[in-house]
MDTraj code that builds the backbone (N, CA, C; nanometers):
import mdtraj as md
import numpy as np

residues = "UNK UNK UNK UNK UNK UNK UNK UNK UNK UNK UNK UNK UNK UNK UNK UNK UNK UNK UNK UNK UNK UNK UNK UNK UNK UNK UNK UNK UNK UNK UNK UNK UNK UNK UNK UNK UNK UNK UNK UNK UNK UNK UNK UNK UNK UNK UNK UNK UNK UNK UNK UNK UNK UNK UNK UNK UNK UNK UNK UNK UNK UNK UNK UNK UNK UNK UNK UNK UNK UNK UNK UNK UNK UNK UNK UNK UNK UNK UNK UNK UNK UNK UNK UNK UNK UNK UNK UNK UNK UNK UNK UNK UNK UNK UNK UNK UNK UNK UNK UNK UNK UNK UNK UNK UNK UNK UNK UNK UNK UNK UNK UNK UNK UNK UNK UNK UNK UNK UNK UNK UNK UNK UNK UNK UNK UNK UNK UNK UNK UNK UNK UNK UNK UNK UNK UNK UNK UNK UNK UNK UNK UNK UNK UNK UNK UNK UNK UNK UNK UNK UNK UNK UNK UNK UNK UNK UNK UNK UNK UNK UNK UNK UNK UNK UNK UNK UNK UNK UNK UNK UNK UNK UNK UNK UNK UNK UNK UNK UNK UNK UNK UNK UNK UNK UNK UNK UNK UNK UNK UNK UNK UNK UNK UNK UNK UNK UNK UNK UNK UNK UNK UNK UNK".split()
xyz = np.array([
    [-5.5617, 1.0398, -0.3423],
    [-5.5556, 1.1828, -0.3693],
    [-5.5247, 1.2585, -0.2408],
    [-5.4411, 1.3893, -0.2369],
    [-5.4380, 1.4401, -0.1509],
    [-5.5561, 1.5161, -0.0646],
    [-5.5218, 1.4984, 0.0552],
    [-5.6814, 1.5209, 0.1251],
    [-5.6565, 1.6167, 0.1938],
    [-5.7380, 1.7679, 0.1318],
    [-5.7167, 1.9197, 0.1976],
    [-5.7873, 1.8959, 0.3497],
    [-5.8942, 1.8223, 0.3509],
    [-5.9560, 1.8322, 0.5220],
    [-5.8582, 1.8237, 0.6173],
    [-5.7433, 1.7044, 0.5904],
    [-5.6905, 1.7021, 0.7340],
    [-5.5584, 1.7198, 0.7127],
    [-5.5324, 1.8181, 0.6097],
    [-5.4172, 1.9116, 0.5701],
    [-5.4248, 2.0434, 0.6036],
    [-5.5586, 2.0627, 0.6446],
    [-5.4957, 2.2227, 0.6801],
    [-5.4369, 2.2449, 0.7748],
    [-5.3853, 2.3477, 0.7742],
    [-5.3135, 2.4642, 0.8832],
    [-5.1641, 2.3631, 0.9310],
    [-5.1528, 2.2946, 0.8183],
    [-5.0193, 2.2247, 0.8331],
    [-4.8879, 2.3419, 0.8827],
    [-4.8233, 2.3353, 0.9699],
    [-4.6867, 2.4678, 0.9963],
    [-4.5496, 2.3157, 0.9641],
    [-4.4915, 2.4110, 0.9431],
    [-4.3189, 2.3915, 0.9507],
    [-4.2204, 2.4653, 1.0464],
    [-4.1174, 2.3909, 1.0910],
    [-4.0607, 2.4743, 1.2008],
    [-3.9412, 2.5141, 1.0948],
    [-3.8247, 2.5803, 1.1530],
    [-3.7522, 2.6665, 1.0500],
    [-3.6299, 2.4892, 1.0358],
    [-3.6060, 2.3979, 1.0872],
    [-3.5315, 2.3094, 1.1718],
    [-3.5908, 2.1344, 1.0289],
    [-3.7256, 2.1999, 0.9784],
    [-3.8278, 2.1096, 0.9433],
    [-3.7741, 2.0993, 0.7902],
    [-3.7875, 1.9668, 0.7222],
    [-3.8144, 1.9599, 0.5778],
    [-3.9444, 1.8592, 0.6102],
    [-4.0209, 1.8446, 0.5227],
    [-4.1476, 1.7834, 0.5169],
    [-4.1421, 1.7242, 0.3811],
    [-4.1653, 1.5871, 0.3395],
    [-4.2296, 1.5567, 0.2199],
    [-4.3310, 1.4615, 0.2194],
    [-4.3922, 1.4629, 0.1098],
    [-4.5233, 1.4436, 0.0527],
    [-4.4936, 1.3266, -0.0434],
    [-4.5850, 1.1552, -0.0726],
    [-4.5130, 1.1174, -0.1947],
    [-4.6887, 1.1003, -0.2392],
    [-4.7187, 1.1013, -0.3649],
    [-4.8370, 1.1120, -0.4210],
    [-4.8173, 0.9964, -0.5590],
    [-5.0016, 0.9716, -0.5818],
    [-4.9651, 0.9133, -0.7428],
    [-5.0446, 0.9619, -0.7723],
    [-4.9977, 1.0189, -0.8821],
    [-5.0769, 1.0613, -1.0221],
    [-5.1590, 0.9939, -1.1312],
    [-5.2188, 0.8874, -1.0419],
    [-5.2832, 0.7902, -1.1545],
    [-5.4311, 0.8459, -1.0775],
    [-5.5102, 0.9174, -1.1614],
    [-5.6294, 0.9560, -1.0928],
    [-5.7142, 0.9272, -1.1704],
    [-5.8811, 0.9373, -1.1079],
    [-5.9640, 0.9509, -1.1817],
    [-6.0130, 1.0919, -1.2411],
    [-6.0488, 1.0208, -1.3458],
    [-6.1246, 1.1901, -1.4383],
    [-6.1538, 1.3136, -1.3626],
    [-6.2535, 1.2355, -1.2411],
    [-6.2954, 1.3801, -1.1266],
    [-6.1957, 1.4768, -1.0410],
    [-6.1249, 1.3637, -1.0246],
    [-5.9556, 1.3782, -0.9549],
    [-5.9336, 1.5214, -1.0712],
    [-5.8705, 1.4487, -1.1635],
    [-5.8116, 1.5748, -1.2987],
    [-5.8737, 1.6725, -1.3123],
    [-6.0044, 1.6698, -1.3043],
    [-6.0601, 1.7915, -1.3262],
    [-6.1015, 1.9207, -1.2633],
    [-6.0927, 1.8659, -1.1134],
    [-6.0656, 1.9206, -0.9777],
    [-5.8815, 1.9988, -0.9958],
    [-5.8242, 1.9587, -1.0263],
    [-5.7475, 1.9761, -1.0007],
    [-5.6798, 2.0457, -1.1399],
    [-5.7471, 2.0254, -1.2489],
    [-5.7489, 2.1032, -1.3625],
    [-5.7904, 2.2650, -1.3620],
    [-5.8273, 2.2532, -1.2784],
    [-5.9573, 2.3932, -1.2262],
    [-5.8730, 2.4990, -1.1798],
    [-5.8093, 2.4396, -1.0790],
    [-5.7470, 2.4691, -1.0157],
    [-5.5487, 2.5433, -1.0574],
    [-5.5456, 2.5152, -1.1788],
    [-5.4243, 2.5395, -1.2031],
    [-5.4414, 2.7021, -1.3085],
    [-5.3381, 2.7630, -1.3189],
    [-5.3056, 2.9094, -1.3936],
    [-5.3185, 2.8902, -1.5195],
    [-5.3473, 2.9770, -1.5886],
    [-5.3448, 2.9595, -1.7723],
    [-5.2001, 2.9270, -1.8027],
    [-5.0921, 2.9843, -1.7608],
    [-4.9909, 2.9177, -1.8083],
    [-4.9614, 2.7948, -1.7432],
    [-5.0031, 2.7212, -1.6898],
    [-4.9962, 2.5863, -1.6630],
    [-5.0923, 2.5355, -1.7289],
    [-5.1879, 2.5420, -1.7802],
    [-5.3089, 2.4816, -1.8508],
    [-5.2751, 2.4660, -2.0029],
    [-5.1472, 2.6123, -2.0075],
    [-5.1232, 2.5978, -2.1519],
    [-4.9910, 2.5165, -2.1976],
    [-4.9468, 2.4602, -2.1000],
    [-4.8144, 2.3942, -2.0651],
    [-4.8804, 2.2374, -2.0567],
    [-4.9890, 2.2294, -2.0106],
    [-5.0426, 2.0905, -2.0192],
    [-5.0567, 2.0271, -2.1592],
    [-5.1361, 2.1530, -2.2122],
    [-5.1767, 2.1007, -2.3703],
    [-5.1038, 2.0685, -2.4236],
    [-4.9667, 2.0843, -2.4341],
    [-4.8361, 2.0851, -2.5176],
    [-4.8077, 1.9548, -2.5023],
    [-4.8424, 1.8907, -2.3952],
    [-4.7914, 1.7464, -2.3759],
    [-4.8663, 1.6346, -2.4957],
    [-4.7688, 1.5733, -2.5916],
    [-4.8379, 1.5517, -2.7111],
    [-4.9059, 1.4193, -2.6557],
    [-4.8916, 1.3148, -2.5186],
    [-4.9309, 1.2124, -2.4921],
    [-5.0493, 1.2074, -2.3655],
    [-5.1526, 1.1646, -2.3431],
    [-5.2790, 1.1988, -2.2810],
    [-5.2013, 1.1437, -2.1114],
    [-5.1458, 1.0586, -2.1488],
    [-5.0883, 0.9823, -1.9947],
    [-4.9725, 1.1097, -1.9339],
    [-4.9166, 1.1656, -2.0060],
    [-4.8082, 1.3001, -1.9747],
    [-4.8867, 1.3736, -1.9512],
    [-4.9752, 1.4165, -1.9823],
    [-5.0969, 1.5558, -1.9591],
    [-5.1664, 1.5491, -1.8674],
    [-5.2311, 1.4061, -1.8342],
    [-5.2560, 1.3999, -1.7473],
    [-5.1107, 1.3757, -1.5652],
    [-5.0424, 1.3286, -1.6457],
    [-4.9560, 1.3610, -1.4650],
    [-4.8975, 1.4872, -1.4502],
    [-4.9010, 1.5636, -1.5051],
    [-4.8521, 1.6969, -1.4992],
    [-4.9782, 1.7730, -1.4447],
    [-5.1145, 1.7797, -1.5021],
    [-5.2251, 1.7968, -1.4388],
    [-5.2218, 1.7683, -1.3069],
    [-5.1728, 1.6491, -1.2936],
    [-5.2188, 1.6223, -1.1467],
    [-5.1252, 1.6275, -1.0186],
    [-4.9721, 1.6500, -1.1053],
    [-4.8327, 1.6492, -1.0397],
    [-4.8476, 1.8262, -0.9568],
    [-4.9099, 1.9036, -1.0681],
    [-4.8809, 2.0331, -1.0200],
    [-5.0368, 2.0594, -0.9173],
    [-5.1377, 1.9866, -0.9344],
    [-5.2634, 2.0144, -0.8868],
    [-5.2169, 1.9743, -0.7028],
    [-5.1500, 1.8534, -0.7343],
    [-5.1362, 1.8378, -0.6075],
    [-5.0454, 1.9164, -0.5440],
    [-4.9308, 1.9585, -0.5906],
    [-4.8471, 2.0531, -0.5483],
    [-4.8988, 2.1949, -0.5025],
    [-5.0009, 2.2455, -0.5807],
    [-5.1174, 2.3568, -0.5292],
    [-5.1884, 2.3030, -0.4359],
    [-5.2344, 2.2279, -0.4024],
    [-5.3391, 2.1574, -0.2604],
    [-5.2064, 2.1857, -0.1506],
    [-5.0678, 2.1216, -0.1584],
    [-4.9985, 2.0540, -0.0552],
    [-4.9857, 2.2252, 0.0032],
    [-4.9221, 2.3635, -0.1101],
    [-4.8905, 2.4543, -0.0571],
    [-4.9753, 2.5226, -0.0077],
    [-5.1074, 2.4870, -0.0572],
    [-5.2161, 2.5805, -0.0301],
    [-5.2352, 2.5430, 0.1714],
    [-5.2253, 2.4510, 0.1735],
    [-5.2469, 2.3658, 0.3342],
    [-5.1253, 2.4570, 0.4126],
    [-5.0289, 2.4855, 0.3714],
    [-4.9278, 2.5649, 0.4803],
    [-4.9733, 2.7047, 0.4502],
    [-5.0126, 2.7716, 0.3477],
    [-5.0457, 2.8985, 0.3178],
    [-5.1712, 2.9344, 0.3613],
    [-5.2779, 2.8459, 0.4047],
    [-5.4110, 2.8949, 0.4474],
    [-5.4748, 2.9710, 0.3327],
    [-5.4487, 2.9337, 0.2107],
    [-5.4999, 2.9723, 0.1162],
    [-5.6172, 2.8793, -0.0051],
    [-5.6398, 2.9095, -0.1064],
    [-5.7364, 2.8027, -0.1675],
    [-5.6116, 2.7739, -0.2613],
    [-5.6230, 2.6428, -0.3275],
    [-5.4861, 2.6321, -0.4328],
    [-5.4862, 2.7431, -0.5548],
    [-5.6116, 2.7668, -0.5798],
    [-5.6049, 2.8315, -0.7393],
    [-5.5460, 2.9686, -0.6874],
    [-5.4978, 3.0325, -0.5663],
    [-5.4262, 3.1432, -0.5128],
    [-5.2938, 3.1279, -0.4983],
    [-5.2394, 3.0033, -0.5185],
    [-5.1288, 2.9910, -0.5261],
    [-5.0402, 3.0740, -0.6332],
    [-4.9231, 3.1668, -0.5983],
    [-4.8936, 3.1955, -0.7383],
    [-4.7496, 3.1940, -0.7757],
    [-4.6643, 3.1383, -0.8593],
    [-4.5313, 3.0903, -0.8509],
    [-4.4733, 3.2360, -0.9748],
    [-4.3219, 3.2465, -0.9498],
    [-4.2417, 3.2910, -1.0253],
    [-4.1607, 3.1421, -1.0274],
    [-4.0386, 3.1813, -1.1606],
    [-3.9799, 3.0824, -1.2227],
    [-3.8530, 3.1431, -1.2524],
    [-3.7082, 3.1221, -1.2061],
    [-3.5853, 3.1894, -1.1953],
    [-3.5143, 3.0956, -1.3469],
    [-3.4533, 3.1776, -1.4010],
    [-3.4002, 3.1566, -1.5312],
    [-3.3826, 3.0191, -1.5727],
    [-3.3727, 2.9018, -1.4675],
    [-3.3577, 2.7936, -1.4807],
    [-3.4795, 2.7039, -1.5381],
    [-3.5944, 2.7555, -1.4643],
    [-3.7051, 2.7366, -1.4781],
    [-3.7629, 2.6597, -1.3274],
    [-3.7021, 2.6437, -1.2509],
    [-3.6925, 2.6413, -1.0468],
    [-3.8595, 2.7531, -1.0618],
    [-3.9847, 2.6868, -1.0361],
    [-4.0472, 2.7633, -0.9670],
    [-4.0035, 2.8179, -0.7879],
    [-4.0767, 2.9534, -0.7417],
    [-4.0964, 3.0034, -0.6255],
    [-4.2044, 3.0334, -0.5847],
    [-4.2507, 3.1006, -0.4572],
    [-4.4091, 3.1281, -0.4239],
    [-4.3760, 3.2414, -0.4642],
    [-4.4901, 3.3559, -0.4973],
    [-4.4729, 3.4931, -0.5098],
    [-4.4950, 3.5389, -0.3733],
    [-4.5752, 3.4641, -0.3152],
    [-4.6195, 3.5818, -0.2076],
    [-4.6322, 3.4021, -0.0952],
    [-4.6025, 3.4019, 0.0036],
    [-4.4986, 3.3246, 0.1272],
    [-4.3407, 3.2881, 0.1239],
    [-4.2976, 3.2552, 0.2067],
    [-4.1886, 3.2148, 0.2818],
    [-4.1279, 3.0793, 0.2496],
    [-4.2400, 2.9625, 0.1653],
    [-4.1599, 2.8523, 0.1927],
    [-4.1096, 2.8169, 0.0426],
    [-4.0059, 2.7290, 0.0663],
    [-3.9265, 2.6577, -0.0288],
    [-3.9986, 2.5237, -0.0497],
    [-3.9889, 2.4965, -0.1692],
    [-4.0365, 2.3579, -0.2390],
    [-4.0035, 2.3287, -0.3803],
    [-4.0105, 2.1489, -0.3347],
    [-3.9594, 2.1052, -0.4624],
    [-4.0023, 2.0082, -0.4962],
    [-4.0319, 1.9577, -0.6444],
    [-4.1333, 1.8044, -0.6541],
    [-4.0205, 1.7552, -0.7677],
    [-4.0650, 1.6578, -0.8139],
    [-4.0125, 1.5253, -0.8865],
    [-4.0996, 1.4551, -0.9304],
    [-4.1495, 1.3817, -1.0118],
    [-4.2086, 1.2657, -1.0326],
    [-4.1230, 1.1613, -1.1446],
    [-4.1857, 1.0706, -1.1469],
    [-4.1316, 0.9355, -1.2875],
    [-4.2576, 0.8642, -1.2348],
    [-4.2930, 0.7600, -1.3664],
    [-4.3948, 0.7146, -1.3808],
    [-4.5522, 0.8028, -1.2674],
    [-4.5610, 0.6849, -1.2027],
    [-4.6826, 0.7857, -1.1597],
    [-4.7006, 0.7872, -1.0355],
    [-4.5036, 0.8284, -0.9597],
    [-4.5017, 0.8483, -0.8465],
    [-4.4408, 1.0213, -0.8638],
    [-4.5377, 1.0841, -0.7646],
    [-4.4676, 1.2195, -0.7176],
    [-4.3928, 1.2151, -0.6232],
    [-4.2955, 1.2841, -0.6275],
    [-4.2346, 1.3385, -0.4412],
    [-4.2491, 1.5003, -0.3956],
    [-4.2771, 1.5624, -0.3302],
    [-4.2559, 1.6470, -0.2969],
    [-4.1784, 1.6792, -0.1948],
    [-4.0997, 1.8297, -0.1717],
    [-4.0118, 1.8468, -0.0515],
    [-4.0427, 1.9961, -0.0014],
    [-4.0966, 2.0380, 0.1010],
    [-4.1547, 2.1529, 0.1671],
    [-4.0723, 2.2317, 0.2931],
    [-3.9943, 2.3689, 0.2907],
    [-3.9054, 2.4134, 0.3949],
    [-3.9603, 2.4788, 0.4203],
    [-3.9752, 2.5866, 0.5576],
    [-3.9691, 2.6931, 0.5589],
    [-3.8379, 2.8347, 0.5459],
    [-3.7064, 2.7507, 0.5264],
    [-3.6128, 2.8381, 0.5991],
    [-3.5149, 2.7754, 0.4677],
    [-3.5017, 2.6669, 0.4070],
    [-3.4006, 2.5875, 0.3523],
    [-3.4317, 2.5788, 0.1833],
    [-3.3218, 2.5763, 0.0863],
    [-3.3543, 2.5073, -0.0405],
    [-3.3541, 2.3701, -0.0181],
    [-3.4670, 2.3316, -0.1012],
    [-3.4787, 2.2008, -0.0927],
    [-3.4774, 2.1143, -0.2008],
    [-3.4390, 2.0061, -0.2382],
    [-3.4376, 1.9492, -0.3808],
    [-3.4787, 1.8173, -0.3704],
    [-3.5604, 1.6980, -0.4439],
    [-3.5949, 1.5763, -0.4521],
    [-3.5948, 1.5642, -0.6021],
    [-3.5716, 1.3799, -0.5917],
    [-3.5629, 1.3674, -0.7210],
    [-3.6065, 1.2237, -0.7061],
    [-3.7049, 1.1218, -0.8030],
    [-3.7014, 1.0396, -0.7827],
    [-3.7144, 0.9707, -0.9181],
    [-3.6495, 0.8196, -0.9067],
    [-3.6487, 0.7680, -1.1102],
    [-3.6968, 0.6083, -1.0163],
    [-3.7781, 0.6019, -1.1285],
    [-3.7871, 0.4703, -1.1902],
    [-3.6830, 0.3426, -1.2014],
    [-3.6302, 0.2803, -1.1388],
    [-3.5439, 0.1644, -1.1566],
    [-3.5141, 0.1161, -1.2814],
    [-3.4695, 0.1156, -1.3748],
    [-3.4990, 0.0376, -1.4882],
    [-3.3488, 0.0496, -1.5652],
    [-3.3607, -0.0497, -1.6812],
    [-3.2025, -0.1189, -1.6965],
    [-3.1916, -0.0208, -1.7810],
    [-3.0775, -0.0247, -1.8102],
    [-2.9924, 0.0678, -1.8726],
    [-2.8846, 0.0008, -1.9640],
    [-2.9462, 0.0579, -2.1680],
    [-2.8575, 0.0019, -2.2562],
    [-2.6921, 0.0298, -2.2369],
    [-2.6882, 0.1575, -2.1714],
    [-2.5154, 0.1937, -2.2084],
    [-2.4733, 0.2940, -2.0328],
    [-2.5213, 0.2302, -1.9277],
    [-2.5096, 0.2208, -1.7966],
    [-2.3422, 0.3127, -1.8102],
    [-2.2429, 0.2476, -1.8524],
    [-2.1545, 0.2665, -1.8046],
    [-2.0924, 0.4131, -1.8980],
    [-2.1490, 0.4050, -2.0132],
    [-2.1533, 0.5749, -2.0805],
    [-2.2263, 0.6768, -2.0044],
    [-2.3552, 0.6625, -1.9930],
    [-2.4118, 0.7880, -1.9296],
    [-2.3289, 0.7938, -1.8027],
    [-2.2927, 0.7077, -1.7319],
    [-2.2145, 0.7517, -1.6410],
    [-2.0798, 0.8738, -1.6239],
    [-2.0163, 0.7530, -1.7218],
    [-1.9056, 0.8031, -1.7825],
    [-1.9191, 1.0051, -1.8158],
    [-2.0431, 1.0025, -1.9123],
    [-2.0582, 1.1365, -1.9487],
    [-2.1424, 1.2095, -1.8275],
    [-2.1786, 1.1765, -1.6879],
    [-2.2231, 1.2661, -1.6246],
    [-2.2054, 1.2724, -1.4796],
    [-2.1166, 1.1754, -1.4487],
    [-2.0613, 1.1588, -1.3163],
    [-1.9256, 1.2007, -1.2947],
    [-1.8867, 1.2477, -1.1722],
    [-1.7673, 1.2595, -1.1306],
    [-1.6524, 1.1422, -1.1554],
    [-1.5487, 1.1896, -1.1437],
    [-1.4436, 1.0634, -1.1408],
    [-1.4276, 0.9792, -1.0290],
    [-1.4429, 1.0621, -0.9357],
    [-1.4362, 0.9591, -0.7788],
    [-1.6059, 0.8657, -0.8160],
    [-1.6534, 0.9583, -0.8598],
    [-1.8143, 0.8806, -0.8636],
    [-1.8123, 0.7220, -0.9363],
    [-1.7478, 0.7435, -1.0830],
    [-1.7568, 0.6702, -1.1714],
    [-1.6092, 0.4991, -1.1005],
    [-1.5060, 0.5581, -1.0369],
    [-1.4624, 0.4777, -0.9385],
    [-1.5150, 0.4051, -0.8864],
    [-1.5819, 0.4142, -0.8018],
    [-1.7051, 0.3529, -0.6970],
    [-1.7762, 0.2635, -0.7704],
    [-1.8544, 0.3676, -0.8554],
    [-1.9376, 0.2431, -0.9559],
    [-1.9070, 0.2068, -1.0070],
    [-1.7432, 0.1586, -1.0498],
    [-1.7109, 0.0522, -1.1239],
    [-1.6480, -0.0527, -0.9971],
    [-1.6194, -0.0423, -0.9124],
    [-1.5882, -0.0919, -0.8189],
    [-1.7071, -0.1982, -0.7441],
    [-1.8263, -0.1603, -0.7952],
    [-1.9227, -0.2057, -0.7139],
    [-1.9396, -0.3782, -0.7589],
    [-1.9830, -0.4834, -0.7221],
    [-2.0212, -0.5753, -0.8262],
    [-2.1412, -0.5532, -0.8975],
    [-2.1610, -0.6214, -1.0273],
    [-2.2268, -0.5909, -1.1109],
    [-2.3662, -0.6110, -1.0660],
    [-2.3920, -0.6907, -0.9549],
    [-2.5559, -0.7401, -0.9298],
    [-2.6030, -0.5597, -0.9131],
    [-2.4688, -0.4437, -0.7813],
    [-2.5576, -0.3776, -0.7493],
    [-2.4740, -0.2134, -0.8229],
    [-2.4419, -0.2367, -0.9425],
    [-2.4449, -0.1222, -0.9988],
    [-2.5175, -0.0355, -1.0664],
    [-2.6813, -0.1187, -1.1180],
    [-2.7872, -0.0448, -1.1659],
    [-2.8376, 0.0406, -1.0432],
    [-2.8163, -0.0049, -0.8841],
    [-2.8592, 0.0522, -0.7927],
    [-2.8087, 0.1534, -0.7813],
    [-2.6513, 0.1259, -0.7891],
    [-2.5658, 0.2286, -0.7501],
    [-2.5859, 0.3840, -0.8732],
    [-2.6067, 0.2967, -0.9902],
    [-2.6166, 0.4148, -1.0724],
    [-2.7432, 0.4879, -1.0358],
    [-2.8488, 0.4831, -0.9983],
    [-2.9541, 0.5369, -0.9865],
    [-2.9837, 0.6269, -0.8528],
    [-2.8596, 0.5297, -0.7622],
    [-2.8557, 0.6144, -0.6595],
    [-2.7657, 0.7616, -0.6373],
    [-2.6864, 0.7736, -0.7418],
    [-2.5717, 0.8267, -0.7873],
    [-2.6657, 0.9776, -0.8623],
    [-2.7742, 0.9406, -0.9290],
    [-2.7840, 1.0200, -1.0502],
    [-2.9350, 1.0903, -1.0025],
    [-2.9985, 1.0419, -0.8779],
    [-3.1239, 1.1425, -0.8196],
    [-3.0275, 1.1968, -0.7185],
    [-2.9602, 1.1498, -0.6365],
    [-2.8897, 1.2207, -0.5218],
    [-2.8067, 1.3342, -0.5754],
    [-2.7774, 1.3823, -0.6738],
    [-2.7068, 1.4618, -0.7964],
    [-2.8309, 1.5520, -0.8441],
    [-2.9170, 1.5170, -0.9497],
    [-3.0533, 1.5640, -0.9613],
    [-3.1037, 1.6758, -0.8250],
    [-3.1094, 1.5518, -0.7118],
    [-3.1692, 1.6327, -0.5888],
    [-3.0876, 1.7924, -0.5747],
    [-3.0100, 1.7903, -0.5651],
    [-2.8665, 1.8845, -0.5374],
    [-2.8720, 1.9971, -0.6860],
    [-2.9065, 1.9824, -0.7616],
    [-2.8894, 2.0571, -0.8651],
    [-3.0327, 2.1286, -0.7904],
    [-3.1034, 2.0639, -0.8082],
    [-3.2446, 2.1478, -0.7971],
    [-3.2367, 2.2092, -0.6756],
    [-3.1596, 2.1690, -0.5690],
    [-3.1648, 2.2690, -0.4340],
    [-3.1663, 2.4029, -0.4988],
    [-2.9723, 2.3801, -0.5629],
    [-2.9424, 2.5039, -0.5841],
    [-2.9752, 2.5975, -0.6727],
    [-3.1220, 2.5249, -0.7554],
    [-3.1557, 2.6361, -0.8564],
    [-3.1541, 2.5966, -1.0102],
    [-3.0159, 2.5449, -0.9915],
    [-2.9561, 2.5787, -1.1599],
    [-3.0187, 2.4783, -1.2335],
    [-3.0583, 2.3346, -1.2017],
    [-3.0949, 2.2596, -1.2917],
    [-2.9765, 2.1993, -1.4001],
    [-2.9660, 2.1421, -1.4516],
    [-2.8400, 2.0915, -1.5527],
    [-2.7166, 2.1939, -1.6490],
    [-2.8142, 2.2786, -1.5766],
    [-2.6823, 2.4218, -1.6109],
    [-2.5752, 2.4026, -1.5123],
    [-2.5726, 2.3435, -1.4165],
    [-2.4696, 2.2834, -1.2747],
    [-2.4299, 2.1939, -1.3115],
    [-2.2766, 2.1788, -1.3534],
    [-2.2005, 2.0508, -1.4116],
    [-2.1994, 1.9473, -1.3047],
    [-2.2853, 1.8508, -1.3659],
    [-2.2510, 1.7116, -1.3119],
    [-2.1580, 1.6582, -1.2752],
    [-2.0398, 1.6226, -1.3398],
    [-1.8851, 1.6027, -1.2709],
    [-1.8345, 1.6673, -1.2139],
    [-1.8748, 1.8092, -1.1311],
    [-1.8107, 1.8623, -1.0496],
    [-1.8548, 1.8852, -0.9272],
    [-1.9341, 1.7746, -0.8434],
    [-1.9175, 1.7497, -0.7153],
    [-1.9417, 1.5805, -0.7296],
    [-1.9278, 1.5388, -0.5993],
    [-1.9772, 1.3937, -0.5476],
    [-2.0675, 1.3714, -0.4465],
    [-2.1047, 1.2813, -0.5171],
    [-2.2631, 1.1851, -0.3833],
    [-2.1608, 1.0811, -0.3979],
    [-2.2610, 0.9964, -0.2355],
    [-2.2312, 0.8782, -0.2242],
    [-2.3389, 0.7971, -0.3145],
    [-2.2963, 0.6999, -0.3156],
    [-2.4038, 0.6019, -0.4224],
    [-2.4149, 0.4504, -0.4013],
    [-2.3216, 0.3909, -0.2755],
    [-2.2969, 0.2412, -0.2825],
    [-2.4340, 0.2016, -0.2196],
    [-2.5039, 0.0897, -0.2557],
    [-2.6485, 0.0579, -0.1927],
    [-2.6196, 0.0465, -0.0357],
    [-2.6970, 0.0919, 0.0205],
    [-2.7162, 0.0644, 0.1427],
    [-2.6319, 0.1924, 0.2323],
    [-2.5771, 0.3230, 0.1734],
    [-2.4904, 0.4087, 0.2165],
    [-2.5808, 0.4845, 0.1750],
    [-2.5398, 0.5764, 0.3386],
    [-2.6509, 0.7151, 0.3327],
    [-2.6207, 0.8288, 0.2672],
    [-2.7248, 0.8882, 0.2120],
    [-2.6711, 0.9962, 0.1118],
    [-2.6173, 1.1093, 0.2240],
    [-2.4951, 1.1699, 0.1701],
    [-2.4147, 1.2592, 0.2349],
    [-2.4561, 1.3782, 0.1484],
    [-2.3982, 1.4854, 0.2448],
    [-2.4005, 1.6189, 0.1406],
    [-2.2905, 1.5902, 0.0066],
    [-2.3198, 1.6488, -0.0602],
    [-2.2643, 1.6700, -0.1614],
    [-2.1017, 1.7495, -0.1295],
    [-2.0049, 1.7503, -0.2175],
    [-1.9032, 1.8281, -0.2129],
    [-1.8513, 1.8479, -0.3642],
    [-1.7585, 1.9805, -0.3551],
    [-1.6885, 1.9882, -0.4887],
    [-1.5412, 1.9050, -0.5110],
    [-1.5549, 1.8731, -0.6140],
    [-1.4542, 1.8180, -0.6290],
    [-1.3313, 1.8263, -0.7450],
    [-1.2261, 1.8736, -0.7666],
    [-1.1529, 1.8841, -0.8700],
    [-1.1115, 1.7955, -0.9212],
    [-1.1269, 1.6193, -0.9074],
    [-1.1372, 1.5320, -0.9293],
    [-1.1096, 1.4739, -1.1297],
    [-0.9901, 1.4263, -1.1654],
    [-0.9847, 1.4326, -1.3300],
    [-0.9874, 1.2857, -1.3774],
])
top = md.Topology()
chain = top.add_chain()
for i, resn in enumerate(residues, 1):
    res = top.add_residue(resn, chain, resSeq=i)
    for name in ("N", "CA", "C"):
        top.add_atom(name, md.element.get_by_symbol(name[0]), res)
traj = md.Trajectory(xyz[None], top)
């Protein structure tokens, strides 16, 4: 669990991204601490989750996300207070910094600026019935190149590396999947560093 004692008075320089990776597999006391701690409309956003294992990482995805900001804000978490831009991209209402979380199974990531949008995204490894469709329907053309180019041992990699480094980038900028997927490129070959993103007119 995240530990407020030797989190406080955490700073960021303007130069700084910071992240956080957490699991959300807690105990009861864990959840409930951290249940406490969250807004009625997050409490009422929990309930909705029709599965106890979803309710609970969302409980604990956003609890920790209130501890991590509360540590740069010098504040208690339950003071934390977010707006939400049409996309549904939370913001702080009241500080300066940028942040962004992710989870799959019952790993979180978080990403913390003072000065920068920031975006993370992280998935689960796992095989894929029709790999080369979802691609097809959500990758660029230079993208979908590459990953067919790759050999087959490392194209589940490549696809996964392809489709958070994309993810990440949407969420910088806000929009969330309202930002067409085929119209920029990541790199994606295993072992190649993720580059910025670019647009691409690519058919």
């Amino acid at each position: 669990m995240f530990d407020r004692k030797w989190a406080r008075g955490l700073e960021l320089t303007s130069q700084e991204v910071h992240t956080w990776a957490a699991s959300l597999d807690l105990p009861a006391r864990g959840l409930d601490r951290f249940r406490s701690t969250l807004s009625a409309d997050e409490r009422a956003r929990a309930a909705r989750f029709q599965f106890r294992k979803d309710r609970d990482a969302y409980v604990a995805g956003r609890g920790i996300l209130r501890d991590i900001l509360a540590a740069y804000l010098g504040l208690e978490p339950e003071a934390v207070a977010f707006n939400y831009n049409k996309h549904g991209k939370p913001s702080l209402v009241f500080g300066n910094l940028n942040f962004n979380l992710s989870h799959s199974g019952q790993l979180a990531l978080y990403a913390i600026s003072a000065e920068r949008n920031v975006g993370v995204d992280v998935e689960m490894i796992r095989s894929l019935d029709d790999l080369v469709g979802v691609s097809t329907g959500n990758f660029s053309a230079v993208e979908n190149r590459v990953l067919q180019s790759l050999p087959q041992v490392e194209q589940l990699q490549g696809f996964f590396n392809c489709w958070t480094r994309k993810e990440a980038f949407i969420k910088a900028v806000g929009e969330g999947l309202a930002y067409p997927l085929d119209q920029f490129d990541v790199t994606l070959r295993p072992g190649e560093r993720g580059l910025p993103t670019r647009s691409t007119n690519s058919t």
